[in-house]
C-alpha positions in Angstrom: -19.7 -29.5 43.5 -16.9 -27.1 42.8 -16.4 -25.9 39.1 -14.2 -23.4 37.3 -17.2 -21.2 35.7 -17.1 -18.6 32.7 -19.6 -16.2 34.2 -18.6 -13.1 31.4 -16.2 -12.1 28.6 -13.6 -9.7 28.1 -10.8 -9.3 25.9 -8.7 -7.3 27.2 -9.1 -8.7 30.7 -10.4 -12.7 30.5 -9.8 -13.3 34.1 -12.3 -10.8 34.9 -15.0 -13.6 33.7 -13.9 -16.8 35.9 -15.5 -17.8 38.9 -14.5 -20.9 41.3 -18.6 -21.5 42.3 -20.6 -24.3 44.2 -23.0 -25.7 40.9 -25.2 -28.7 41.4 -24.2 -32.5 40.8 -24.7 -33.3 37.4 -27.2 -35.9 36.5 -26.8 -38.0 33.7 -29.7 -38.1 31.2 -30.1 -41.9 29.3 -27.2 -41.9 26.8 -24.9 -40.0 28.9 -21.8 -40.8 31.8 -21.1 -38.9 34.7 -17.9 -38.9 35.3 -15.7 -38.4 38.8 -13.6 -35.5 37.6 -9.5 -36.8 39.1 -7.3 -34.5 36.3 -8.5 -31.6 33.6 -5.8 -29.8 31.6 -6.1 -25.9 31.2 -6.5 -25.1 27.4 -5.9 -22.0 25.2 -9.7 -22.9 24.4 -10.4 -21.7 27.6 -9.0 -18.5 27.4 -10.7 -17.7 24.1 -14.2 -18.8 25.8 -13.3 -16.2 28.6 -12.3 -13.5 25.5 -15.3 -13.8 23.8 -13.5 -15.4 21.0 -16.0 -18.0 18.8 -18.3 -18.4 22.1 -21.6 -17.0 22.3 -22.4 -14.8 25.2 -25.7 -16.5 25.2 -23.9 -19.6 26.1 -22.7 -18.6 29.2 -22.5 -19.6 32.5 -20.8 -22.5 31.2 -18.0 -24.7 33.1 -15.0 -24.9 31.3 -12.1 -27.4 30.3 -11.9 -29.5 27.1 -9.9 -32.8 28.5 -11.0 -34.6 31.3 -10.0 -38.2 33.1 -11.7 -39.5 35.7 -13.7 -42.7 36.8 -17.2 -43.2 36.2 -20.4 -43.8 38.5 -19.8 -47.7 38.0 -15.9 -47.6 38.6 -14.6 -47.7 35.0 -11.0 -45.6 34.4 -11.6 -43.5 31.8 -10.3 -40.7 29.6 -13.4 -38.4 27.6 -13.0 -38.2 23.8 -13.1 -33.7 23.9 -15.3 -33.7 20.1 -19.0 -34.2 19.5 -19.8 -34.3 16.3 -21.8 -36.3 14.2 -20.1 -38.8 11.4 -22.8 -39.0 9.3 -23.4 -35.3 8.8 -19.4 -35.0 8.5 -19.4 -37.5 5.5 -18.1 -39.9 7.3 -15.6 -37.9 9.4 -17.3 -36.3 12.7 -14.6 -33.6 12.9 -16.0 -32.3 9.5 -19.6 -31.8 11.0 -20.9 -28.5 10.8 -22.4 -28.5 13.8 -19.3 -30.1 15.9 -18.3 -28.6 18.9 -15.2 -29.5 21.9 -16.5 -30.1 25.1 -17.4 -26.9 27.5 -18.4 -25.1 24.0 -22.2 -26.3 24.1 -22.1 -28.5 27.2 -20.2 -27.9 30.1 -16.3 -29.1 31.0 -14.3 -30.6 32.6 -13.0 -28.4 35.0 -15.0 -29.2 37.9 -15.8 -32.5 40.1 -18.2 -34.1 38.3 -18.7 -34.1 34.5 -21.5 -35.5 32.4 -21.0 -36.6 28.6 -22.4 -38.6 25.8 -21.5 -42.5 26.1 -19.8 -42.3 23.0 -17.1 -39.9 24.2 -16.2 -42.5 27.0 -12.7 -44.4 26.4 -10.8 -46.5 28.5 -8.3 -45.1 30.3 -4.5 -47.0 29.4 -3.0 -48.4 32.6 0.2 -47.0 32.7 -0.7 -43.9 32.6 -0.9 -41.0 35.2 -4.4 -39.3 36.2 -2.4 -36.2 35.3 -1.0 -37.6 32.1 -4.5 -39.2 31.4 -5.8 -35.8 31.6 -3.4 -33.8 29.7 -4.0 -35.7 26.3 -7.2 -34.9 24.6 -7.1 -31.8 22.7 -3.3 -31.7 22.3 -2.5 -34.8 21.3 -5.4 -35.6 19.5 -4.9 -32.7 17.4 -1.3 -33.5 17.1 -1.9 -37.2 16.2 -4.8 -36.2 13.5 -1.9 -33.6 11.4 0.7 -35.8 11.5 -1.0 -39.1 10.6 -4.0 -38.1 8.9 -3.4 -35.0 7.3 -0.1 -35.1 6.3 0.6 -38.7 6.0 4.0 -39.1 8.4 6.1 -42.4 8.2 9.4 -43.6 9.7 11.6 -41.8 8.3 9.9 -38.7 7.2 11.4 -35.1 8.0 8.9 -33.6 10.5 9.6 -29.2 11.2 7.1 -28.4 14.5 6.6 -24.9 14.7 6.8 -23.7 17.9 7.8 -27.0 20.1 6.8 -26.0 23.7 3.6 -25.9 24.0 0.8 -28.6 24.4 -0.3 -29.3 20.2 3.8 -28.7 19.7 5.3 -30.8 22.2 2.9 -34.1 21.6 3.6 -33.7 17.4 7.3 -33.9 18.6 6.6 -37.0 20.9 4.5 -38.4 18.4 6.5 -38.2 15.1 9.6 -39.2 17.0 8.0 -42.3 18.5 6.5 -43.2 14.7 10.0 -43.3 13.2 10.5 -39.5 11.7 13.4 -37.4 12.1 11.4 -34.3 14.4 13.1 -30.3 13.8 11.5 -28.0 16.3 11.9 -24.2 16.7 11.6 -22.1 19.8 12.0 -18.7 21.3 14.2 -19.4 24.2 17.0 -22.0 25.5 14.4 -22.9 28.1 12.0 -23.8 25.5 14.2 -25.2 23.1 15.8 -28.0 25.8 12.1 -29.1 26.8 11.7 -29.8 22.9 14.8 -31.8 22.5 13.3 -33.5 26.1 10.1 -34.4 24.0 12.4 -35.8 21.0 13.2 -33.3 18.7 15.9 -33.8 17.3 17.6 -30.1 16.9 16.0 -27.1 17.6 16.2 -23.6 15.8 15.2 -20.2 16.5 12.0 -19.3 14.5 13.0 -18.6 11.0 16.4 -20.1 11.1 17.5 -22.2 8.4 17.6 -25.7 8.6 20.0 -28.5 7.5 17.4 -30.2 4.9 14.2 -29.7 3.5 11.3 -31.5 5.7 8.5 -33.4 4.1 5.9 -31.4 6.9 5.1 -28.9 8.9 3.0 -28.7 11.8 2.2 -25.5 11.8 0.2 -23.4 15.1 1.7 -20.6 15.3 0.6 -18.5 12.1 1.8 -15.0 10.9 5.5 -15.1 13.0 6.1 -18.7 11.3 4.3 -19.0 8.0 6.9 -17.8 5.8 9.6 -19.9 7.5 7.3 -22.9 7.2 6.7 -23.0 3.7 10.3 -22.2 2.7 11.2 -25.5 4.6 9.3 -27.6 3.2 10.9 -29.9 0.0 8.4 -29.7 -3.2 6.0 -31.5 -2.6 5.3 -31.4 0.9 2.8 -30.7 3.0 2.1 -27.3 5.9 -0.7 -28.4 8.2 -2.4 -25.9 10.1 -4.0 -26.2 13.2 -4.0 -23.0 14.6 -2.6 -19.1 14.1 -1.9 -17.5 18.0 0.5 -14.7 16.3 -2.3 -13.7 13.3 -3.9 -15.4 10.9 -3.3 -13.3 7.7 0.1 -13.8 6.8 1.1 -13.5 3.1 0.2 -16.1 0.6 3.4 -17.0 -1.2 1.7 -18.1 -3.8 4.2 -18.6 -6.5 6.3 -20.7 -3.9 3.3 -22.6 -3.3 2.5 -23.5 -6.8 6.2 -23.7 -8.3 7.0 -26.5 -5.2 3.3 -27.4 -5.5 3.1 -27.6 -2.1 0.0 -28.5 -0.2 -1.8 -26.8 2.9 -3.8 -29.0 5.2 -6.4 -27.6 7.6 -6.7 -29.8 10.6 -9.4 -29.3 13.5 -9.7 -32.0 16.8 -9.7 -36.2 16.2 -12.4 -38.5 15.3 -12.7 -40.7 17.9 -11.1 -43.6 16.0 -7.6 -41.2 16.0 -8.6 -40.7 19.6 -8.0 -44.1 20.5 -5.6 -45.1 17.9 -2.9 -42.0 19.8 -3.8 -43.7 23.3 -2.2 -47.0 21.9 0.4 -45.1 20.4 1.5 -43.4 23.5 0.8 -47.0 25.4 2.8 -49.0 23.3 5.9 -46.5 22.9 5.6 -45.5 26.2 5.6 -42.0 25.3 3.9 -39.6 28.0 3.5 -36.0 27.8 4.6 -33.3 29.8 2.6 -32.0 32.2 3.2 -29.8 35.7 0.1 -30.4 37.8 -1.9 -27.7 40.2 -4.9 -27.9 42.3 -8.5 -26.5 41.9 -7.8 -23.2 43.5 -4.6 -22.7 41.4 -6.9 -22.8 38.5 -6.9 -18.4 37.9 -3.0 -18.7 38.6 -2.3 -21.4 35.8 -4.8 -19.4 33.2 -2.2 -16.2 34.0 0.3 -18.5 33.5 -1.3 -19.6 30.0 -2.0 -16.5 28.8 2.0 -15.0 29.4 3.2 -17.7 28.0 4.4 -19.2 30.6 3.8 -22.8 30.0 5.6 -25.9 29.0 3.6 -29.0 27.7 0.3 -29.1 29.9 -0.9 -27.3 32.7 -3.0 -30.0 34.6 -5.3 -29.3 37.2 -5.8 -32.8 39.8 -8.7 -33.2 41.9 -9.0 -35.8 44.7 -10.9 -39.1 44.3 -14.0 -38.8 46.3 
């Protein structure tokens, strides 16, 4: 089968260390599905694996891609669950498991035909959705459904500031709080970006760091050093940052005494259980919310990581591969 391979790392140059290779089928070991690969989104995560960035050299050749859909060896539509973890060993919560890992970190991805996981990261797929769509959702949303809902509590009618609302985590937190009732501020960099936010359901978009009309009850928070300071002075005492992410630094200065005077709270936030997993797919079901995705094929794969890596992106880069 065909696969979209990290062979080697480099920083400076991750491209370098991606290879579109022949590998052999996958066969499924008792406890595990293969699946029939039809859409895989391109992640940040990938380009990190291809830096060298919190991926063991040891671990490579591995196949990449964190999100997969497809349709298993006995027909079922389904969409793959991206975290392993254990529950138990996460105290109840397997995105707080030590030892968790998203898919293509210690098995391989979904970025090729075929892809082979643990039963338990099998979940139907919802009808009215796209291959494409299907495939776009995993790591984004799930993400973005696990700090709004989880870690920082949203309801109708909560304020809702999304830091950076063009890109995949950004644009499903918009979709997402608008669809559960919250009034959704996003910022972006360019008119461009800022009409796909309002698109997604935001509902006004600022420049980074420009003021906005009210305090917000949270902030989903991805970008890091550029935003930080802007984030916190947003928020209304009380409320509640959630980080999930940091792609422009992650040392930006405390604020400490605006932290404790508003006694605000910071939330750390990594992946879904598999229970948040399903509970966004009925979410986006029932409100008929979909996210944004451009689709390309297998040998557009290198072109749509350039794209990644400039910035170049709105919503989800999917890569669609035909049924068999």
């Amino acid at each position: 089968m065909r696969a979209a391979v990290a062979v080697a790392q480099n920083f400076e140059s991750p491209l370098d260390g991606l290879s579109l290779r022949e590998v052999p089928d996958p066969v499924p070991p008792v406890g595990w599905t293969r699946i029939r690969v039809r859409a895989a989104a391109l992640n940040p995560h990938d380009t990190w694996t291809l830096r060298g960035i919190g991926h063991p050299a040891e671990r490579l050749p591995i196949v990449l891609g964190c999100d997969a859909a497809g349709v298993t060896d006995d027909g079922r539509e389904v969409v793959v669950h991206p975290v392993m973890g254990d529950a138990l060993r996460g105290g109840g919560d397997q995105t707080l498991d030590p030892q968790r890992a998203l898919l293509s970190e210690t098995i391989d991805g979904a970025l090729a035909e075929y892809i082979v996981v643990p039963d338990e990261l099998v979940v139907p797929k919802p009808d009215g959705l796209t291959w494409a769509e299907a495939g776009a959702l995993g790591v984004a949303w799930g993400t973005a459904y696990r700090m709004l809902f989880t870690r920082a509590g949203v309801r109708a009618g909560d304020r809702v500031l999304v830091q950076g609302g063009s890109g995949g985590v950004g644009s499903a937190a918009i979709a997402l709080a608008a669809a559960a009732g919250a009034r959704v501020y996003a910022t972006a960099r360019t008119e461009d970006k800022a009409r796909f936010a309002r698109e997604c359901g935001a509902s006004a978009v600022f420049a980074p760091g420009e003021r906005l009309p009210e305090r917000v009850d949270a902030v989903v928070e991805t970008v890091g050093e550029a935003t930080w300071a802007s984030s916190l002075r947003a928020l209304r005492p009380g409320g509640i940052v959630v980080v999930a992410g940091a792609t422009s630094g992650a040392m930006p200065p405390a604020e400490l005494q605006r932290v404790f005077y508003n006694q605000l709270r910071i939330s750390g936030s990594t992946g879904c259980t598999r229970g948040e997993f399903e509970a966004m797919l009925r979410l986006v079901e029932v409100a008929g919310i979909r996210p944004r995705v451009t689709t390309i094929s297998f040998d557009e794969i290198p072109a749509g990581f350039r794209r990644l890596l400039d910035g170049d992106v709105l919503g989800k880069l999917v890569v669609e591969l035909p049924p068999s």
